[in-house]
ROSE-4610 file (N, C-alpha, C; in Angstrom, 1 decimal, always signed):
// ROSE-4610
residu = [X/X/X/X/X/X/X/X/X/X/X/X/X/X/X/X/X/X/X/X/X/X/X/X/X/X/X/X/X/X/X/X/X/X/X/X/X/X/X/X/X/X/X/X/X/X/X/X/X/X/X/X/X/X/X/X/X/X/X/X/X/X/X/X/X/X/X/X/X/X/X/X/X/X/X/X/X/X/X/X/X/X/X/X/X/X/X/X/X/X/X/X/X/X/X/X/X/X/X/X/X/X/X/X/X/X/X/X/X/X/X/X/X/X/X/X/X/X/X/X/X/X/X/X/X/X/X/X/X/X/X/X/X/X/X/X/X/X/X/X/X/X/X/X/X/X/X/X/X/X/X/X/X/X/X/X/X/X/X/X/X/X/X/X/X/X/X/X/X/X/X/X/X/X/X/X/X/X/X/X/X/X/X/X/X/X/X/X/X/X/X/X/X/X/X/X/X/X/X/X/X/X/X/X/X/X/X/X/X/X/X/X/X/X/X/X/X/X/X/X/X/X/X/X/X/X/X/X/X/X/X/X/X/X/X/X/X/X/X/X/X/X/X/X/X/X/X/X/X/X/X/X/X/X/X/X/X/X/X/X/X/X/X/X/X/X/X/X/X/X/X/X/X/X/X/X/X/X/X/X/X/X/X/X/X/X/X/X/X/X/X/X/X/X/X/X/X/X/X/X/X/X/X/X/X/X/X/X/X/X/X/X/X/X/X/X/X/X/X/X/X/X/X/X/X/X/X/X/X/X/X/X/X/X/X/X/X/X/X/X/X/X/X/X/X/X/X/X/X/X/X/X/X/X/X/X/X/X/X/X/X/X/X/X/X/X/X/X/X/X/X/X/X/X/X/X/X/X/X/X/X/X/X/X/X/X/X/X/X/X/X/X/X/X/X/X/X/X/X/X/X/X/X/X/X/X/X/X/X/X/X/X/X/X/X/X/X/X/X/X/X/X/X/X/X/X/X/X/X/X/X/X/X/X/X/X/X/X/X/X/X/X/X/X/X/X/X/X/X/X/X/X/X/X/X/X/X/X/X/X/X/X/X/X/X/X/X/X/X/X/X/X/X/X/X/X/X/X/X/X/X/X/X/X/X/X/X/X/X/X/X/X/X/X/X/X/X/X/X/X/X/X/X/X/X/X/X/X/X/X/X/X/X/X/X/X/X/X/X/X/X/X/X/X/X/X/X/X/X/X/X/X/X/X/X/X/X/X/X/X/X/X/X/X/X/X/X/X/X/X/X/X/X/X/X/X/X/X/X/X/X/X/X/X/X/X/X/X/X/X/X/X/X/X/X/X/X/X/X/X/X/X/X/X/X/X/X/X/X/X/X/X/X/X/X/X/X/X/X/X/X/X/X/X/X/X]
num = [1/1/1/2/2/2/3/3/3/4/4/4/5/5/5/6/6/6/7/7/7/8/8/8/9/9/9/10/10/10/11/11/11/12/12/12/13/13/13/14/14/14/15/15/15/16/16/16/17/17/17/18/18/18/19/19/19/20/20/20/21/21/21/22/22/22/23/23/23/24/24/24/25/25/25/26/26/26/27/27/27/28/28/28/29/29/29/30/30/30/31/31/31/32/32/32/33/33/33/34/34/34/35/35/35/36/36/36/37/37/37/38/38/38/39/39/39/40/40/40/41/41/41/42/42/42/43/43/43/44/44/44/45/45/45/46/46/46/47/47/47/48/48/48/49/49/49/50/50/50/51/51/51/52/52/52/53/53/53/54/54/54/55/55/55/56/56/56/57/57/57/58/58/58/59/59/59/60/60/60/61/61/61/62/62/62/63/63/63/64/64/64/65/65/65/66/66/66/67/67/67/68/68/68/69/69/69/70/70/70/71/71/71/72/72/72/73/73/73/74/74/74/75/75/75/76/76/76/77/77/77/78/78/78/79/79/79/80/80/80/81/81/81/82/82/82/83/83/83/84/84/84/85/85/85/86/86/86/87/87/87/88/88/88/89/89/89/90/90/90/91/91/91/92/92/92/93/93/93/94/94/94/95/95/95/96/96/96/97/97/97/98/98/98/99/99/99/100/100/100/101/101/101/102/102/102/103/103/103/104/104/104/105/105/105/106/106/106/107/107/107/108/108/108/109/109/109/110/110/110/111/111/111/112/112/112/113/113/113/114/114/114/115/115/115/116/116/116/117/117/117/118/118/118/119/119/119/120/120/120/121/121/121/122/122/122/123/123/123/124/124/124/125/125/125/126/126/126/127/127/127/128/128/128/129/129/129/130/130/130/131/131/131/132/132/132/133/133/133/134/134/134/135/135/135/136/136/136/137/137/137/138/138/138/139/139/139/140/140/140/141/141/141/142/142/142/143/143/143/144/144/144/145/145/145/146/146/146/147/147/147/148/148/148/149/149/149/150/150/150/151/151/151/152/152/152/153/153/153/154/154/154/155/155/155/156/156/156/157/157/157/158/158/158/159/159/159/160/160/160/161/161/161/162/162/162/163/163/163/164/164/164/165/165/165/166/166/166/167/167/167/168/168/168/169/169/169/170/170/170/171/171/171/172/172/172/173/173/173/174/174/174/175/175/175/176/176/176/177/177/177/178/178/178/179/179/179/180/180/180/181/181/181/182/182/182/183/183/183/184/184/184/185/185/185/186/186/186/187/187/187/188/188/188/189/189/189/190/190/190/191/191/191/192/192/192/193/193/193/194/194/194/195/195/195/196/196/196/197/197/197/198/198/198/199/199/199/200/200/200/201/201/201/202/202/202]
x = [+0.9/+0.0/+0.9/+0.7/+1.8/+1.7/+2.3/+2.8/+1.9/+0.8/+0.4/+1.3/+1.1/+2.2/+1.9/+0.6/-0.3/+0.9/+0.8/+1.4/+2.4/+3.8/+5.1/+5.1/+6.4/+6.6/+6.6/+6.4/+6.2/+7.8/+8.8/+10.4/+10.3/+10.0/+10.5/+9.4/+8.5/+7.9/+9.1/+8.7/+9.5/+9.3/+9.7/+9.3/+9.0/+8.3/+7.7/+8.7/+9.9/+10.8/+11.3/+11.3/+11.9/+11.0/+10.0/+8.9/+8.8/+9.9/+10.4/+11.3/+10.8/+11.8/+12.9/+14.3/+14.6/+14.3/+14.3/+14.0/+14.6/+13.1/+13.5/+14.8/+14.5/+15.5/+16.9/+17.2/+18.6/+18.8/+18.1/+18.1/+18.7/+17.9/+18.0/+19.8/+20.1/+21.5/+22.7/+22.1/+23.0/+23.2/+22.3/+22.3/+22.9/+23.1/+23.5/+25.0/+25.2/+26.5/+27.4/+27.1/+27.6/+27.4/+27.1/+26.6/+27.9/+28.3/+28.9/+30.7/+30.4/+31.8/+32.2/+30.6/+31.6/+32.0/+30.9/+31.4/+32.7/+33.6/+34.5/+35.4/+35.5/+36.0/+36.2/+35.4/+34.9/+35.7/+35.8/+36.2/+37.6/+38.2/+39.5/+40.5/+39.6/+40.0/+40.4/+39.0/+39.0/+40.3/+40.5/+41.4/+43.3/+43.1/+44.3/+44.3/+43.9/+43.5/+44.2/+43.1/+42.8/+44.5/+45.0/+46.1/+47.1/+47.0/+48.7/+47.8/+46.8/+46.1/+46.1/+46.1/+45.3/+46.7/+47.6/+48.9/+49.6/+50.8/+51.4/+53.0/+53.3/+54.7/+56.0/+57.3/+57.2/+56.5/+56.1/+55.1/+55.3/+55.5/+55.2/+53.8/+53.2/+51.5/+51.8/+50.7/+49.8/+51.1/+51.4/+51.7/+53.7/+54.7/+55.8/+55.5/+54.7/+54.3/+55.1/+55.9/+56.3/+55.7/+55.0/+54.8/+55.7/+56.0/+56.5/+56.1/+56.4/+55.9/+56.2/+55.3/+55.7/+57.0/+57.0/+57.8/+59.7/+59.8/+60.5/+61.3/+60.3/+61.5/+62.4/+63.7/+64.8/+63.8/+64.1/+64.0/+64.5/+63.9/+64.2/+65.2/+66.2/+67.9/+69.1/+68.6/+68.5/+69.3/+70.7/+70.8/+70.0/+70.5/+69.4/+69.3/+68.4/+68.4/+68.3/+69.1/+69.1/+67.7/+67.8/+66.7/+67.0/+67.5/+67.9/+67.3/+68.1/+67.3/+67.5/+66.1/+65.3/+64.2/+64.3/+62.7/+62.8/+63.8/+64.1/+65.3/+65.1/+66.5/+67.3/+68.7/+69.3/+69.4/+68.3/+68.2/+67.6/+66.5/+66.0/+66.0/+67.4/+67.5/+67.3/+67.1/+66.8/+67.3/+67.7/+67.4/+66.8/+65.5/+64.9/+65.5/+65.2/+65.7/+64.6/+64.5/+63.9/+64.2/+64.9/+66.0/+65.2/+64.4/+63.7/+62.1/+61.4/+60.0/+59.2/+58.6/+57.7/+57.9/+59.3/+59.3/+60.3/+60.2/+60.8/+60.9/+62.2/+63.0/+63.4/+63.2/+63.7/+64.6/+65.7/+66.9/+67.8/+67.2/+68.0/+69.5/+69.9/+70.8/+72.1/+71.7/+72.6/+72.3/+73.5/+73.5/+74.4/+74.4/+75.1/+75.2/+76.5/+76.6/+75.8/+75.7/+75.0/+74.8/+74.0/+73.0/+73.8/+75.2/+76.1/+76.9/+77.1/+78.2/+77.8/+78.7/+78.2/+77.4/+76.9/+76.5/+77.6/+77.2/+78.1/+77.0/+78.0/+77.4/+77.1/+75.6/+75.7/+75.7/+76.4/+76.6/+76.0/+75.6/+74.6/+75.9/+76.0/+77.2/+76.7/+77.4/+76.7/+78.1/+77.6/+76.8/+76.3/+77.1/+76.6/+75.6/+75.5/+74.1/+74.8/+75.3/+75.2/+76.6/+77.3/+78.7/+78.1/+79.2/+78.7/+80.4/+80.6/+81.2/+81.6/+82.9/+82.9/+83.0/+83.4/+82.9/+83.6/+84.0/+84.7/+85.5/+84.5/+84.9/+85.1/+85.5/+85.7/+86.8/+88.1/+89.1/+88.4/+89.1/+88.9/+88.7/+89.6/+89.9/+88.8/+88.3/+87.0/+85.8/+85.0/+83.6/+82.8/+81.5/+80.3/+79.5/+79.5/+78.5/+77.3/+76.6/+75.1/+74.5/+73.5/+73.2/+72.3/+71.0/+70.5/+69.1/+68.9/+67.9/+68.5/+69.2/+69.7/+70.4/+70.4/+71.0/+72.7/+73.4/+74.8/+75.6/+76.7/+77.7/+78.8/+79.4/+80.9/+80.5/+81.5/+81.6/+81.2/+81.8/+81.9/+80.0/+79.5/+77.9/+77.4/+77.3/+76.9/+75.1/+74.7/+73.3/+73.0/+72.1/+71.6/+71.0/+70.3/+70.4/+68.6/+68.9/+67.5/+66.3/+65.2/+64.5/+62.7/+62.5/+61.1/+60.0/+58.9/+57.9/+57.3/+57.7/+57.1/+55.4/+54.7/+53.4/+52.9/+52.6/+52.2/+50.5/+50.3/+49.3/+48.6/+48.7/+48.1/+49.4/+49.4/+50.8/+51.7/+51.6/+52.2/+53.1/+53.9/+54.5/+54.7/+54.2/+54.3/+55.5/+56.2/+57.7/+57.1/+56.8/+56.7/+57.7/+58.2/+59.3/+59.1/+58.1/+57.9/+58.0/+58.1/+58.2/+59.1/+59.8/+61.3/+61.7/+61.9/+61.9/+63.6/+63.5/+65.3/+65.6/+66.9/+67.4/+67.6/+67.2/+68.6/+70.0/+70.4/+71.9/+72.3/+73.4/+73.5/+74.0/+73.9/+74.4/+75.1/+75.9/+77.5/+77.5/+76.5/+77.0/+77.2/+78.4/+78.7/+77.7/+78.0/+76.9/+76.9/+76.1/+76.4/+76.6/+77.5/+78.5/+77.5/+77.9/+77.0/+75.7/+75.9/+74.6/+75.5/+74.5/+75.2/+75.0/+76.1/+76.2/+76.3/+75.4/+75.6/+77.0/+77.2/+78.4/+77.9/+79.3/+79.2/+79.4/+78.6/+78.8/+80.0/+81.0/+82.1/+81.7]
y = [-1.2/+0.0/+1.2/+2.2/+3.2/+4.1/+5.1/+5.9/+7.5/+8.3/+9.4/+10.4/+11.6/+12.8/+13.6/+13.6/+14.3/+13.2/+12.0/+11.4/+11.9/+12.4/+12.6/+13.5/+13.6/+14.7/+15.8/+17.2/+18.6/+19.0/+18.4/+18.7/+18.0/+17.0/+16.1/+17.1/+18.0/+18.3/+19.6/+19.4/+20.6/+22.2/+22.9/+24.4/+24.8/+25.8/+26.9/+27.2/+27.5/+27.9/+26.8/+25.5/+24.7/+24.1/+25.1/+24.9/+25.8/+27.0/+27.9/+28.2/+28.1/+28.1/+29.1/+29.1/+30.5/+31.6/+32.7/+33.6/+33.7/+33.8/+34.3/+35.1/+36.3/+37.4/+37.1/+36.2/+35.4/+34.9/+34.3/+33.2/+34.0/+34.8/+36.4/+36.7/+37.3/+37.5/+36.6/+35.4/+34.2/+34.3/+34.3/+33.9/+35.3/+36.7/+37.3/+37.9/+37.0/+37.2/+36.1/+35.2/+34.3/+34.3/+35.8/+35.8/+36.6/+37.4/+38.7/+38.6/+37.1/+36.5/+35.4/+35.4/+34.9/+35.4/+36.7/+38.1/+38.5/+38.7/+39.1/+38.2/+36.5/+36.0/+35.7/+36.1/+36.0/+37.5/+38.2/+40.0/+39.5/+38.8/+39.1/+38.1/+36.8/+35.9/+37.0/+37.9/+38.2/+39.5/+40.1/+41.1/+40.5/+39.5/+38.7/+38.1/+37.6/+37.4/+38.7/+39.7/+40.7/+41.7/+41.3/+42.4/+42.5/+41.7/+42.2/+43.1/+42.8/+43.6/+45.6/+45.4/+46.9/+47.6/+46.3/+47.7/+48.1/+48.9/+49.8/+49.4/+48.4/+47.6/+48.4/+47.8/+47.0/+47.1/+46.0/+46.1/+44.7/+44.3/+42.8/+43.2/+42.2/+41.5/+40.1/+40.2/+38.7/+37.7/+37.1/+35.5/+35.9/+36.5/+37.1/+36.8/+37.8/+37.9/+39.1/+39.6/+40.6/+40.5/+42.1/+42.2/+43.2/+42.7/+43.2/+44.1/+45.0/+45.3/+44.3/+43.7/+43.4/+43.6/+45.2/+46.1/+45.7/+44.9/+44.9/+43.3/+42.9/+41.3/+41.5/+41.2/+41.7/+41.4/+41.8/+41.2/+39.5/+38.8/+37.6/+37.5/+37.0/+36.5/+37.8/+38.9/+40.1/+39.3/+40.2/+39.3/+40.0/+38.7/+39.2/+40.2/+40.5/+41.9/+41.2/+41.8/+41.7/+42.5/+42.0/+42.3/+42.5/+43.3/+43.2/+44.1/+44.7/+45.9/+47.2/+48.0/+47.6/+47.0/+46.7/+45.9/+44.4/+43.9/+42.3/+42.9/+41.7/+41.6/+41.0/+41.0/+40.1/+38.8/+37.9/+36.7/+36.1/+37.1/+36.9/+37.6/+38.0/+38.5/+37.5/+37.9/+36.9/+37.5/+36.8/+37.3/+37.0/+37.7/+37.4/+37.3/+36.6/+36.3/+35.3/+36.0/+35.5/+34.9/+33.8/+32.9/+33.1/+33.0/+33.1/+33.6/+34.0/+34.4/+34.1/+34.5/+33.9/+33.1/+32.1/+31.9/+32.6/+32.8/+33.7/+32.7/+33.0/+32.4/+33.7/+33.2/+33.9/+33.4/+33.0/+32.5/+33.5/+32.2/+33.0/+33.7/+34.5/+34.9/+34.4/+33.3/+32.5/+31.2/+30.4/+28.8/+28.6/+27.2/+26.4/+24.8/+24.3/+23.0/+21.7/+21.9/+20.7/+21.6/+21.2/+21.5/+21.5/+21.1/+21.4/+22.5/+22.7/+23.5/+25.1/+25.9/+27.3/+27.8/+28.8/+29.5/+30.3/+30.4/+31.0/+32.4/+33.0/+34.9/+34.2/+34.5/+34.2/+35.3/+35.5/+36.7/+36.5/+37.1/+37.2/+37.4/+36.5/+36.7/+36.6/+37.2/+37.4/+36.7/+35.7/+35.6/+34.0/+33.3/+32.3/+31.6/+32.7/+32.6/+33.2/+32.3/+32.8/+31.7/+32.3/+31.7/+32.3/+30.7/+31.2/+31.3/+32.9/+32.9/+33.2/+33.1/+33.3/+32.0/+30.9/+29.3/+29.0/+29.0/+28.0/+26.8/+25.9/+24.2/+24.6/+25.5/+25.6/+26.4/+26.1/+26.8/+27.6/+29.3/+30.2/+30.3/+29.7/+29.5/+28.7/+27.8/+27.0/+27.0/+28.3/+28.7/+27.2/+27.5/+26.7/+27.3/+27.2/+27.6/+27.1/+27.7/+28.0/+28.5/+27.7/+28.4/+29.0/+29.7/+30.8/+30.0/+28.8/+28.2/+27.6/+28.0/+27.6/+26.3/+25.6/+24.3/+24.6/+23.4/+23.4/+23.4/+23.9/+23.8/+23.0/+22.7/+22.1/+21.7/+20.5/+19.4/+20.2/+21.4/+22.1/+22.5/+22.4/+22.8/+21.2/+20.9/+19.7/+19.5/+20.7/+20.6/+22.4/+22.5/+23.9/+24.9/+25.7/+27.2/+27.1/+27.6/+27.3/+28.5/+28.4/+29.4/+29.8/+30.9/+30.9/+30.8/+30.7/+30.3/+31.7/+31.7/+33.1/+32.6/+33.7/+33.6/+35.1/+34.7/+36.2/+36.6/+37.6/+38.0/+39.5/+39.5/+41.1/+41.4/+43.0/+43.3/+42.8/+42.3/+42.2/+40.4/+40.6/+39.4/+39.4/+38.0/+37.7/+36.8/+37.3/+36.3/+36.1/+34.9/+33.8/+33.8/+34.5/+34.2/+33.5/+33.2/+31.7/+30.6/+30.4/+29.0/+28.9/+28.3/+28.4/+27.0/+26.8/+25.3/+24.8/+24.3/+23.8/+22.7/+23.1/+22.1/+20.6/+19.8/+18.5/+18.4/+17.4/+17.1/+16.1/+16.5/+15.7/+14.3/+12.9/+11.7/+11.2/+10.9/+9.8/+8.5/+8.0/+7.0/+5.9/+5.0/+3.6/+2.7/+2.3/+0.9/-0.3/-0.8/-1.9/-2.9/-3.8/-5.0/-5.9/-6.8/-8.1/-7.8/-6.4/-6.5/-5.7/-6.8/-5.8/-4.6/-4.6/-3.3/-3.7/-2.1/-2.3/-1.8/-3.0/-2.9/-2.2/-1.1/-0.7/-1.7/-1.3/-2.3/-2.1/-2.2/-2.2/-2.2]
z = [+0.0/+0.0/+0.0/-0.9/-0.9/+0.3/+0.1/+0.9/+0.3/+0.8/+0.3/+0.8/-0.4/+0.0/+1.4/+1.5/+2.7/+4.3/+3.6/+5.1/+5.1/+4.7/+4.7/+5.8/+6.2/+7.2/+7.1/+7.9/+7.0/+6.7/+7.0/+6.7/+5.5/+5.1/+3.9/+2.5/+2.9/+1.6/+1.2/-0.5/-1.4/-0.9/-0.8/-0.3/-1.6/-1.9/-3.1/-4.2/-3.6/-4.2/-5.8/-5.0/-6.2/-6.7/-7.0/-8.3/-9.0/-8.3/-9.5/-10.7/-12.2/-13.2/-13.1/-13.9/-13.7/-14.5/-13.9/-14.3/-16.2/-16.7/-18.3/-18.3/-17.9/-17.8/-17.3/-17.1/-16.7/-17.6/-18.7/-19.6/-20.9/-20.9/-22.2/-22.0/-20.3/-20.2/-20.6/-20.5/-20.7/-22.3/-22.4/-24.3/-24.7/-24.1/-24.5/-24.8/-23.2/-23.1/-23.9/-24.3/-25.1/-26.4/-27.1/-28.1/-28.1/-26.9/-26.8/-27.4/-26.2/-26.5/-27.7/-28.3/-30.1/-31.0/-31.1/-31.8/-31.8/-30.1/-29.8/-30.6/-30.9/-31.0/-32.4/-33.3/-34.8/-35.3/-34.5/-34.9/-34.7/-33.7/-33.6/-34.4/-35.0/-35.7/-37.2/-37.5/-39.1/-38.7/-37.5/-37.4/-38.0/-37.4/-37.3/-39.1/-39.3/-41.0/-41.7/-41.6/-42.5/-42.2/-40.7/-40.7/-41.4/-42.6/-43.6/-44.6/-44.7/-46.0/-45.7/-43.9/-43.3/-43.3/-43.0/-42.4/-43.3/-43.4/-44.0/-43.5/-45.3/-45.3/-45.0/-44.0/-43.4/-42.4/-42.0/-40.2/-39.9/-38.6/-37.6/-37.5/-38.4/-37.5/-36.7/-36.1/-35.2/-35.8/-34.9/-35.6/-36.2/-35.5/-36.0/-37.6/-38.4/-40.1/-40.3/-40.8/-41.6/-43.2/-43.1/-44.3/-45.1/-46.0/-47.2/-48.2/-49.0/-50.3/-51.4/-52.1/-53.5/-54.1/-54.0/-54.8/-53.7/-52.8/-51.9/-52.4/-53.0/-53.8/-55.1/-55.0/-56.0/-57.2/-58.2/-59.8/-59.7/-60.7/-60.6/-62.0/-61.1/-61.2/-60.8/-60.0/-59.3/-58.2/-57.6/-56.4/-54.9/-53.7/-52.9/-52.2/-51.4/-50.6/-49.1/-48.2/-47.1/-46.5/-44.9/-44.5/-43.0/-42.0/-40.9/-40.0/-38.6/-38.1/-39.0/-38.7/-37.9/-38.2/-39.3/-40.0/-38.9/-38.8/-38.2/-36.9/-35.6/-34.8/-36.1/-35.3/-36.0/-36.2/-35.0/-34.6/-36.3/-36.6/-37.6/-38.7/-39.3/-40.4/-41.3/-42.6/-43.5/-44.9/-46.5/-47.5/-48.5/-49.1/-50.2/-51.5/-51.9/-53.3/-54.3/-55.7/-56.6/-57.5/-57.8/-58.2/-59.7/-60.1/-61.5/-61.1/-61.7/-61.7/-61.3/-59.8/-59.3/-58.2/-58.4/-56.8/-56.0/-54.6/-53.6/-52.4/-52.4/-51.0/-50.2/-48.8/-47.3/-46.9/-47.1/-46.5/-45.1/-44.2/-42.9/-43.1/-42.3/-42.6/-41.7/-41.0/-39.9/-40.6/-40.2/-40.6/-40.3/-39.9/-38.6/-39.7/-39.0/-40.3/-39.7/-38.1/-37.6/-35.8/-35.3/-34.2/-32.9/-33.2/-32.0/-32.3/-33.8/-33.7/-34.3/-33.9/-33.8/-34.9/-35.1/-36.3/-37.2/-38.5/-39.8/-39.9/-40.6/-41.2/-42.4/-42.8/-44.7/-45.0/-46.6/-46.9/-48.2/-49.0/-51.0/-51.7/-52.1/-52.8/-54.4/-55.4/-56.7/-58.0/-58.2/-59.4/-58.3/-57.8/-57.1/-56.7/-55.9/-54.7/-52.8/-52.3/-50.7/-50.0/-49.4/-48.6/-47.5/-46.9/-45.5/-44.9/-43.9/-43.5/-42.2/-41.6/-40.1/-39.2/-40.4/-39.8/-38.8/-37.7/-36.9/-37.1/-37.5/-38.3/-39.9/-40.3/-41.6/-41.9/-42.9/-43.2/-44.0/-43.7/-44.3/-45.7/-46.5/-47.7/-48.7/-47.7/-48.5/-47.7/-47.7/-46.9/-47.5/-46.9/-47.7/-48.5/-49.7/-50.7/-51.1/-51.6/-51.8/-53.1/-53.7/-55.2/-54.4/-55.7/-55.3/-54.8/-54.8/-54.0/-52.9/-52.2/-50.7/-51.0/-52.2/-52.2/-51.9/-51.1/-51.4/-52.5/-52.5/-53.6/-53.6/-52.5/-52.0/-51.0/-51.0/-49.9/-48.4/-48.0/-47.2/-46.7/-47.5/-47.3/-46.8/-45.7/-45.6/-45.7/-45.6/-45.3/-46.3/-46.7/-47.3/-46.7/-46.7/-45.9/-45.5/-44.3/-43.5/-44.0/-44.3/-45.0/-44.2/-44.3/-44.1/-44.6/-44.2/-45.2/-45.3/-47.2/-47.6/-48.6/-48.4/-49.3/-49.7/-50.6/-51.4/-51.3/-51.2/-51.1/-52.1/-53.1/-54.1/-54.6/-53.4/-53.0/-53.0/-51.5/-50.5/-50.7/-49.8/-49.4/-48.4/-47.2/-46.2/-45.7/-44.7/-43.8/-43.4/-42.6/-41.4/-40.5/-39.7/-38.8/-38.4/-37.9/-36.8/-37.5/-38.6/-39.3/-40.2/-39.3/-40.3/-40.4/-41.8/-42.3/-42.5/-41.6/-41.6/-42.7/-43.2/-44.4/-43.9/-44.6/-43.7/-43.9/-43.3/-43.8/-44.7/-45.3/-46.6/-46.2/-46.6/-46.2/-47.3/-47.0/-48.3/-47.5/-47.1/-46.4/-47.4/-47.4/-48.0/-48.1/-49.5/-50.4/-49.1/-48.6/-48.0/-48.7/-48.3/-49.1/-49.3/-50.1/-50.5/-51.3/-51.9/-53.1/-54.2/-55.1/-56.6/-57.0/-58.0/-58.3/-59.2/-60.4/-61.9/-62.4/-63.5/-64.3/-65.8/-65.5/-67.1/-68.1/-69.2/-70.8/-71.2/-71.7/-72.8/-74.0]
C-alpha cells in the first residue's frame, strides 16, 4: 500500500521555491552574453586574418608575419636583398631572393653545419648565390657555398640554408618568422656490401 504525500513529514515536503523556473531574464543575459563572446571571437579571428592587407609595409603583424611590399622582392635573377634591423632583430634577419619568376626564398641569414656546432654569417654573394662565413669548423679559404635556391655547392655545405615560409598576397609578401623550415643534412653513407652493383657495358 503506498505511501500518500499528505502522510510525509512537514520537513521532507519541497518548499515553493523549487517549483520555481529560472528567471526568463537570466536566460535572455545568458544567451547574450555568449553571443557577446563569439562576436569578440569571430572580430579578432578576421582582425588577425585581414592584418597584412590593413597595415602599411614594413610592419610585424599577429603570428611574428612581416609584411612586405611586392615592390620589396629583387627582380628575378637580381641578387638578394638583405633584410635586418630595424625591420628584423638580427636573430631573424633573412634574405629574399627571386631565383627566377615567381618563386621567392627567405633564407635565414645565420647557418650552422650541424646542431652542436656554432652559427656561420651568410653573406649574398653574386653571381653564385650565398657563402657562408665566419665558420669556426671551416678553413677560411673554402667557406660553404650556396646556389641561389639555398642548395649546397661544395663538400663544405653539408646541409643547405634554413628558409622561411614566404606567401604572397596582391601586393604584398608575407615572412613567417615563426616558421622556419630547416634544411637537412647531406648523407655519403657507403653501399652496404653483398649487393650488386651495376656494371658498365664495354
Amino acid at each position: 500500500m503506498g505511501t500518500r504525500y499528505e502522510d510525509q513529514p512537514a520537513e521532507h515536503w519541497a518548499g515553493p521555491e523549487s517549483l520555481d523556473p529560472t528567471p526568463v531574464w537570466k536566460q535572455y543575459v545568458l544567451i547574450a552574453l555568449l553571443l557577446v563572446v563569439g562576436l569578440v571571437i569571430i572580430v579578432a579571428v578576421g582582425l588577425t586574418a585581414l592584418a597584412p592587407e590593413i597595415v602599411t609595409p614594413p610592419s610585424m603583424v599577429f603570428g611574428d608575419r612581416l609584411v612586405l611590399a611586392a615592390t620589396d622582392i629583387p627582380a628575378p635573377g637580381a641578387p638578394p636583398r638583405r633584410f635586418s634591423a630595424p625591420v628584423v632583430d638580427d636573430a631573424h634577419a633573412f634574405y629574399l631572393i627571386q631565383p627566377e619568376k615567381g618563386t621567392v626564398f627567405a633564407f635565414r641569414a645565420r647557418w650552422r653545419p650541424r646542431a652542436t656546432e656554432p652559427e656561420c654569417r651568410v653573406v649574398g654573394a653574386t653571381p653564385i648565390g650565398f657563402t657562408a662565413m665566419d665558420c669556426a669548423v671551416f678553413a677560411p679559404g673554402d667557406p660553404p657555398t650556396f646556389d641561389r635556391r639555398g642548395a649546397p655547392l661544395n663538400r663544405a655545405a653539408v646541409r643547405g640554408l634554413d628558409q622561411y615560409l614566404v606567401s604572397m598576397s596582391g601586393d604584398r609578401v608575407i615572412v613567417n618568422l615563426s616558421r622556419l623550415i630547416e634544411s637537412s643534412e647531406r648523407t655519403s653513407a657507403p653501399v652496404p656490401t653483398g649487393i650488386p652493383q651495376p656494371q658498365a657495358t664495354p
